[in-house]
Legacy VTK file of the C-alpha trace (Angstrom):
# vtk DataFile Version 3.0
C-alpha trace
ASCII
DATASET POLYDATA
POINTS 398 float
12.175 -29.833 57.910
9.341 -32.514 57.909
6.937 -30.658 55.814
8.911 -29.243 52.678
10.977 -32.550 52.113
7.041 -34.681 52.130
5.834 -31.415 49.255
8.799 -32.155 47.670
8.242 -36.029 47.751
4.531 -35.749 46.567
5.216 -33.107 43.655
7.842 -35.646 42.019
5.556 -38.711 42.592
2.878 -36.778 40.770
4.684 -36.323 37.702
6.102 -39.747 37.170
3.898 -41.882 34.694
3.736 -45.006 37.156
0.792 -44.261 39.623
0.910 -45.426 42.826
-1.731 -44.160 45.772
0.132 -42.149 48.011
-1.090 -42.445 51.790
-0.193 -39.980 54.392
-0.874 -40.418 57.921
0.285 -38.856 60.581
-1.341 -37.304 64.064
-3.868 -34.981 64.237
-2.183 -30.843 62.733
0.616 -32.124 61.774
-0.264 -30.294 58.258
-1.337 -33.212 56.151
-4.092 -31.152 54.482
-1.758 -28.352 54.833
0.549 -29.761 52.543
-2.537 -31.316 50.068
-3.014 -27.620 49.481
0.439 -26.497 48.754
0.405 -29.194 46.350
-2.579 -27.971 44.703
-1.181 -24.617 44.320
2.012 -26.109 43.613
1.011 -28.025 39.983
-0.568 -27.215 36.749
-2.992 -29.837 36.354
-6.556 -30.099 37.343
-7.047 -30.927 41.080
-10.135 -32.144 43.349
-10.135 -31.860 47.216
-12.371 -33.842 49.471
-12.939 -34.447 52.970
-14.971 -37.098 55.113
-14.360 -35.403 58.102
-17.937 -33.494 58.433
-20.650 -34.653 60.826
-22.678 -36.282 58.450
-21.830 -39.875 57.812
-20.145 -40.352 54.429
-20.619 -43.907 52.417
-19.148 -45.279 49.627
-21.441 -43.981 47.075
-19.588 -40.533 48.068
-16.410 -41.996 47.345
-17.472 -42.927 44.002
-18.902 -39.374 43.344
-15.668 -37.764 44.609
-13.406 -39.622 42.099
-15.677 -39.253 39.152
-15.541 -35.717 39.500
-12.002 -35.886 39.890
-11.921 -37.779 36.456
-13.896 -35.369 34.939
-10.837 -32.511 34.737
-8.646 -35.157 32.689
-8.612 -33.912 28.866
-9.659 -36.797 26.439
-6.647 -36.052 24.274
-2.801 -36.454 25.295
-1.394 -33.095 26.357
-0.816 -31.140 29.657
-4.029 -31.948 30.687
-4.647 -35.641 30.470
-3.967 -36.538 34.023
-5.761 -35.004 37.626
-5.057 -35.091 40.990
-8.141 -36.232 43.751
-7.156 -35.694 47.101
-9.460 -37.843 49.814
-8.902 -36.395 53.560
-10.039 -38.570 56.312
-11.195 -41.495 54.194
-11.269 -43.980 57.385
-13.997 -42.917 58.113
-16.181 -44.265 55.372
-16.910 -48.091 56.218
-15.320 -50.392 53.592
-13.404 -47.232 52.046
-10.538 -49.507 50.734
-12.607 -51.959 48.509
-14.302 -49.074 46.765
-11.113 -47.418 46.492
-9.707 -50.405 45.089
-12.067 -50.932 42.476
-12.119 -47.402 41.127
-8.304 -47.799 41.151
-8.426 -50.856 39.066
-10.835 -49.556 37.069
-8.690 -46.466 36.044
-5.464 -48.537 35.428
-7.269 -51.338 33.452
-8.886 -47.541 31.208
-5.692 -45.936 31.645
-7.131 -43.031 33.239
-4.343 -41.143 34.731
-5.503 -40.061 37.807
-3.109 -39.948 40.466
-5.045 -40.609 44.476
-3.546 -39.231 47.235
-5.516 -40.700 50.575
-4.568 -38.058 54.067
-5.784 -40.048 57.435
-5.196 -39.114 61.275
-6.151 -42.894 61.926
-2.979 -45.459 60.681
-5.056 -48.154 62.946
-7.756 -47.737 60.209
-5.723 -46.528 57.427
-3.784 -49.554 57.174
-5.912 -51.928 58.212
-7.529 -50.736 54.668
-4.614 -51.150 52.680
-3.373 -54.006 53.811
-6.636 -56.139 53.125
-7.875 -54.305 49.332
-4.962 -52.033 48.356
-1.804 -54.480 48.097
0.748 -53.527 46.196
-1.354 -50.177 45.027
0.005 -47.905 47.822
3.029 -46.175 49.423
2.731 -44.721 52.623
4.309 -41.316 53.799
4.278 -40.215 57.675
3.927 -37.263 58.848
5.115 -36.457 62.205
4.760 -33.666 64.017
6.331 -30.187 63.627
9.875 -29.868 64.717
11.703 -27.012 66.021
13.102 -25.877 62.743
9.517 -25.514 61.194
8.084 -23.959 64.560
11.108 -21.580 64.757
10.546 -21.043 60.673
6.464 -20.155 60.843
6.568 -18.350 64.097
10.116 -17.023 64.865
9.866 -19.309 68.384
12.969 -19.914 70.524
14.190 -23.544 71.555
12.615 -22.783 75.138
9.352 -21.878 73.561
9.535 -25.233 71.878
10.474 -27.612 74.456
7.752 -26.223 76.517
5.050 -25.328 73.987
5.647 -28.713 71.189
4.407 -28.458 67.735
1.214 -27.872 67.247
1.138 -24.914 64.620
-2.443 -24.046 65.488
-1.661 -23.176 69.075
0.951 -21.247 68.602
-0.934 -18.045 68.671
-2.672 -18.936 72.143
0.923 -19.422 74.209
0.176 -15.737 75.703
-2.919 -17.144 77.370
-1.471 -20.522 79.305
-4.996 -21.419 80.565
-6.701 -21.331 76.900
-3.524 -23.128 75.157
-4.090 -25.803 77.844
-7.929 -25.933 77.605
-7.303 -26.246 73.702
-5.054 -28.959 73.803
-6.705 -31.266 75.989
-10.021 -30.750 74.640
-9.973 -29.846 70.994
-6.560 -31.805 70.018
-6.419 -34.865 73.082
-10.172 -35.464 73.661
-11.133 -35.573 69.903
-7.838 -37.756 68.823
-9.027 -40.562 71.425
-12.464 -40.334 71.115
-12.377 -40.467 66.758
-8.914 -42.302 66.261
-8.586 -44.223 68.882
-12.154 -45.459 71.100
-13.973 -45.460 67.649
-11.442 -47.182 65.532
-10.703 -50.243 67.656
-12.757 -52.378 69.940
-11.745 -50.994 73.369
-12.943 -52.472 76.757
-11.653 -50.266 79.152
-11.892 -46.760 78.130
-11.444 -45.027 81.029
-8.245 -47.481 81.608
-7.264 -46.295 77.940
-7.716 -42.108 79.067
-5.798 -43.198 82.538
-2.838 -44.782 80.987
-2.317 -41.590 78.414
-2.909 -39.045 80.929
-0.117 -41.226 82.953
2.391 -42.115 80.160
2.298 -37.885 79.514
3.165 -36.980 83.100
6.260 -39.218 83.261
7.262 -39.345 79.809
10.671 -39.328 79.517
10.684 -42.280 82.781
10.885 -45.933 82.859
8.077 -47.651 84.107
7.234 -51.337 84.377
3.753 -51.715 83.195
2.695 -53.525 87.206
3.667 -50.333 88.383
1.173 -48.334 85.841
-1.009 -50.696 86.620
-0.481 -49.752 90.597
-1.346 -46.370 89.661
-4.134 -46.601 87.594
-7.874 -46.750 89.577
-9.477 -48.952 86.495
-8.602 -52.618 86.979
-6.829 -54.025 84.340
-3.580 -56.259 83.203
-0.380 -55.614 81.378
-1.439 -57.198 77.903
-4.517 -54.513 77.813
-1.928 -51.489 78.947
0.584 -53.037 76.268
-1.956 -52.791 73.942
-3.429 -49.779 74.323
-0.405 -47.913 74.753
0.098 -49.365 70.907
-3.082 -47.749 69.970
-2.029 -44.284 71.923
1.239 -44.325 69.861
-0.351 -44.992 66.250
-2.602 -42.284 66.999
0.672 -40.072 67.572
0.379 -39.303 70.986
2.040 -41.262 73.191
4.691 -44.254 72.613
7.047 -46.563 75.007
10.193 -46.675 74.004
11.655 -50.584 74.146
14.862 -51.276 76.113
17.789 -51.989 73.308
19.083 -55.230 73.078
20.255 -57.595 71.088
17.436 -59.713 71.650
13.863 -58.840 69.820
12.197 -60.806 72.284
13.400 -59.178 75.213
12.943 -55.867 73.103
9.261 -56.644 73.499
9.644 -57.875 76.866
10.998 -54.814 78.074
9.519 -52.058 80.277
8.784 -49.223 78.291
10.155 -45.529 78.644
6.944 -43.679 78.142
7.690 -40.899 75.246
5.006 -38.279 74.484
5.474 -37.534 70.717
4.428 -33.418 71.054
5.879 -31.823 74.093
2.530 -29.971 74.576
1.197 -33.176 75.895
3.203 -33.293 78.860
3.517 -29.380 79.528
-0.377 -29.417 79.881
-0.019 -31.952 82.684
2.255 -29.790 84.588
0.489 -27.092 87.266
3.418 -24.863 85.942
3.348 -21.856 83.069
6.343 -21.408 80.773
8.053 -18.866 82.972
7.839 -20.563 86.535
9.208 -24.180 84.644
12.293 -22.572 82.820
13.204 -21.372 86.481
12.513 -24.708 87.542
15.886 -26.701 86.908
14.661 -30.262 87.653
11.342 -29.493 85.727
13.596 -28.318 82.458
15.821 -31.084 83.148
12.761 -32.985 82.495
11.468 -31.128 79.693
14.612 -30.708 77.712
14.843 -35.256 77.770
11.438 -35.775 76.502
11.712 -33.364 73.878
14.656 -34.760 72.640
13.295 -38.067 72.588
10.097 -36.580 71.001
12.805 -34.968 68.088
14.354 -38.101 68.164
11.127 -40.328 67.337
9.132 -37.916 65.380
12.357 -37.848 63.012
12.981 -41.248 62.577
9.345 -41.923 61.763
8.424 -43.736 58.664
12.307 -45.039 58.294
14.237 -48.347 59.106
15.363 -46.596 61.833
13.807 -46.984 65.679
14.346 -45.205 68.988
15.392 -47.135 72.081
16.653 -46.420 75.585
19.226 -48.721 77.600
19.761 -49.574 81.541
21.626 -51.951 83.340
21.209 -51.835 86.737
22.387 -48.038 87.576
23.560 -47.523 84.094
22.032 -45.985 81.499
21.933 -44.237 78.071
18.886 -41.934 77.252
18.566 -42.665 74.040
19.921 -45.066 71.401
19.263 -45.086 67.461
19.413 -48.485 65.387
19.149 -49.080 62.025
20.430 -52.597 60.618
24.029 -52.930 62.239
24.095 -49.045 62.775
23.595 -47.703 66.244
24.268 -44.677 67.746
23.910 -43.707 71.730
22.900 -39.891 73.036
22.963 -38.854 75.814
21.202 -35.211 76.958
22.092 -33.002 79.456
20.371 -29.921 80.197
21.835 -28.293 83.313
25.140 -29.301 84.827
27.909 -30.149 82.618
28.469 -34.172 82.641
31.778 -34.811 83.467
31.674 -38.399 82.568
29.325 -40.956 80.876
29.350 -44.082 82.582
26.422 -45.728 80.392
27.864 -44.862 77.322
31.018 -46.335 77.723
29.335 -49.719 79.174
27.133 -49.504 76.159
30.020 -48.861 73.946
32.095 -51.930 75.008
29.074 -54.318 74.335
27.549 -52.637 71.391
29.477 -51.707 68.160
28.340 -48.262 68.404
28.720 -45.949 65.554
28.581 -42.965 67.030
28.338 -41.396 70.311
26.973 -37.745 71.015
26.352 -35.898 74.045
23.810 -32.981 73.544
23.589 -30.036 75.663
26.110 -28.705 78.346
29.482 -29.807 77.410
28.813 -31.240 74.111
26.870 -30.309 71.173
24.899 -27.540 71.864
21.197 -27.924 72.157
20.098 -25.432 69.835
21.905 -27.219 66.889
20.834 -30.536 67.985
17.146 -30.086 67.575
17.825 -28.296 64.255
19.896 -31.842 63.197
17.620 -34.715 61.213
18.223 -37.351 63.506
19.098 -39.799 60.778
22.508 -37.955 60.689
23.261 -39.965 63.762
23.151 -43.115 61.997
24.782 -42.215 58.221
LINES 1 399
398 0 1 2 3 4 5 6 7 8 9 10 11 12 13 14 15 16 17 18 19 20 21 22 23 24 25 26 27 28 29 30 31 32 33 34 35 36 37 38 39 40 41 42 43 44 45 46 47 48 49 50 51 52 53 54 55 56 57 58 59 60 61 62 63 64 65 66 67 68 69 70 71 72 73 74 75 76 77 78 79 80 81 82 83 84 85 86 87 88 89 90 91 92 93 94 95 96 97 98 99 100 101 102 103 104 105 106 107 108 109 110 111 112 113 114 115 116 117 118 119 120 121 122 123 124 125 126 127 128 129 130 131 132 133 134 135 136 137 138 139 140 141 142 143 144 145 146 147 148 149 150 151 152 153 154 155 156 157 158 159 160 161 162 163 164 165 166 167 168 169 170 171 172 173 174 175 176 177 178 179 180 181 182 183 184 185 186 187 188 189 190 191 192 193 194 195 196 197 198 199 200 201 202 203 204 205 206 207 208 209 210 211 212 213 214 215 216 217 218 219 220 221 222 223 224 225 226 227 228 229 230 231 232 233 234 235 236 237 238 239 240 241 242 243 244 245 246 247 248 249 250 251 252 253 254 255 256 257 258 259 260 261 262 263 264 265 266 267 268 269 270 271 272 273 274 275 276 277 278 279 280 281 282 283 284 285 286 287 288 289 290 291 292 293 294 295 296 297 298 299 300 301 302 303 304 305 306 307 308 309 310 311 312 313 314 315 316 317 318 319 320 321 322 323 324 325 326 327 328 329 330 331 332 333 334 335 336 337 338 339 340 341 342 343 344 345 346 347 348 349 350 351 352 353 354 355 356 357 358 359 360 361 362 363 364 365 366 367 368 369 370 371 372 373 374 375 376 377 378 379 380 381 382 383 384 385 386 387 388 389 390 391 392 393 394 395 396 397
């Protein structure tokens, strides 16, 4: 879903004659430099890959080398071959990436060098950080979320019960016979290094074991509400809710984690709000649980559980990138588990996994104080769950 419509994106921006760097940033497999190399393969002009993702420290002067030997595949002459491609993987890492980038940019437009820069980063707090202070109006960004049911189901023939419990990471999927390694590769190779490179590196944090406590929290009851004083009651680090605000913002941009804002028609109280805690890749609460696949599909409050957050996970990881945002709403006992917004569009959903909901007392509360465009019920009694997850959210909202 996600992946071929981005190829597609990228292989008509590299063919039209105004250049523009295309970022894309997105969590850590979600097949950025998976798609880099379809487009390689995919057009018929001279093409340089790089990455600053190695253990040695890169600097600017590599930059500079990187993009001259891109440069060096463009023909002199018009014809076919008088434009390249350099593609520049991880490029946060280099300090002061963007003003070199910038230059060589400006150098090539002022030449008219046609060489089209397409910048893939796991870090947006870095990435854009970047861009927004060297690479104004240079750059257009495309997100990457991570793999959805259709692509899982596509690469690896898996059912909608291996996906709600197993996510969408494509590299694990060959490890879901072994429970114990899948877990130990998650937390370790996928988790551990996301925090520890995108997250404790990239931004000045205080509190780091706060930072791991809050994550490993926001995964076990994602798909909850919780206040952030009653985080904070549960956390051993001492702390206050402006840090856990905060570094639940740097959890999310890193693609892990997010808390969903209470809808309103108030910004301010939007951002006042408690948060429902939202892992964005199911495998990051499934790890949490002391349960395999088997024992938590028998489970019916567990898959009651499961089935929510990884329809709020579709429900984000779909929207990404777009006007559109992903709340929740309560008053008092009522509630709606998710609503969409975009401009005056909203639309409520509400998920039910197990028993068939005879009535929806949120949504119709909702409805009478919201003009609500649409209304949809997913799983028993209403649309069925299977052709839910294989919808692009945005429907909801056109």
């Amino acid at each position: 879903m996600y992946q071929r419509s981005i190829l597609g994106k990228l292989h008509t921006r590299m063919a039209e004659p105004r250049r523009t760097i295309q970022v894309l940033y997105g969590p850590r497999q979600s097949g950025k430099t998976t798609i880099a190399q379809q487009l390689m393969e995919l057009v018929d002009i001279p093409c340089h890959y790089a990455s600053a993702d190695e253990p040695t420290l890169r600097n600017r002067i590599w930059i500079g080398q990187q993009w001259e030997q891109a440069r060096t595949g463009i023909a002199p002459t018009e014809g076919a071959g008088n434009k390249a491609i350099l593609i520049l993987d991880e490029i946060q890492k280099v300090p002061g990436w963007s003003e070199t980038v910038k230059r060589l940019w400006d150098e090539d437009s002022l030449n008219g060098t046609e060489l089209y820069v397409i910048i893939l980063g796991s870090s947006s707090i870095l990435v854009h950080r970047g861009m927004t202070e060297s690479l104004a109006g240079r750059f257009e960004i495309i997100h990457v979320p991570h793999w959805s049911y259709d692509e899982m189901r596509a690469a690896f023939n898996w059912s909608l019960e291996q996906y709600i419990f197993f996510g969408g990471y494509p590299g694990t999927a060959d490890m879901i016979s072994d429970h114990e390694r899948w877990c130990n590769y998650i937390k370790e190779s996928l988790v551990e290094v996301a925090i520890a490179r995108d997250v404790l590196l990239m931004s000045r944090i205080t509190k780091p074991a706060l930072l791991r406590q809050l994550f490993e929290l926001g995964c076990r009851y994602s798909g909850q509400i919780l206040t952030y004083q009653k985080m904070l009651g549960q956390l051993h680090d001492a702390g206050n809710t402006t840090t856990l605000a905060h570094y639940l913002e740097l959890i999310e941009k890193a693609g892990l984690l997010a808390g969903l804002p209470k809808y309103s028609g108030s910004v301010v109280r939007r951002r006042a709000s408690s948060p429902k805690l939202q892992v964005l890749n199911q495998a990051l609460l499934t790890t949490q649980l002391d349960l395999v696949f088997e024992e938590a599909l028998k489970n019916r409050d567990t898959w009651g559980r499961l089935v929510e957050s990884a329809a709020g996970a579709h429900l984000y990881n779909g929207l990404m990138g777009t006007r559109s945002k992903v709340y929740y709403w309560r008053e008092r006992d009522l509630e709606v588990d998710f609503i969409l917004s975009r401009g005056e569009s909203i639309a409520a959903i509400e998920v039910a996994s197990g028993a068939r909901k005879t009535s929806l007392p949120g949504m119709v509360t909702f409805a009478e104080r919201f003009q609500v465009k649409k209304k949809l019920l997913a799983g028993a009694g209403g649309m069925p769950l299977e052709e839910f997850f294989l919808t692009p959210p945005k429907i909801w909202l056109d």
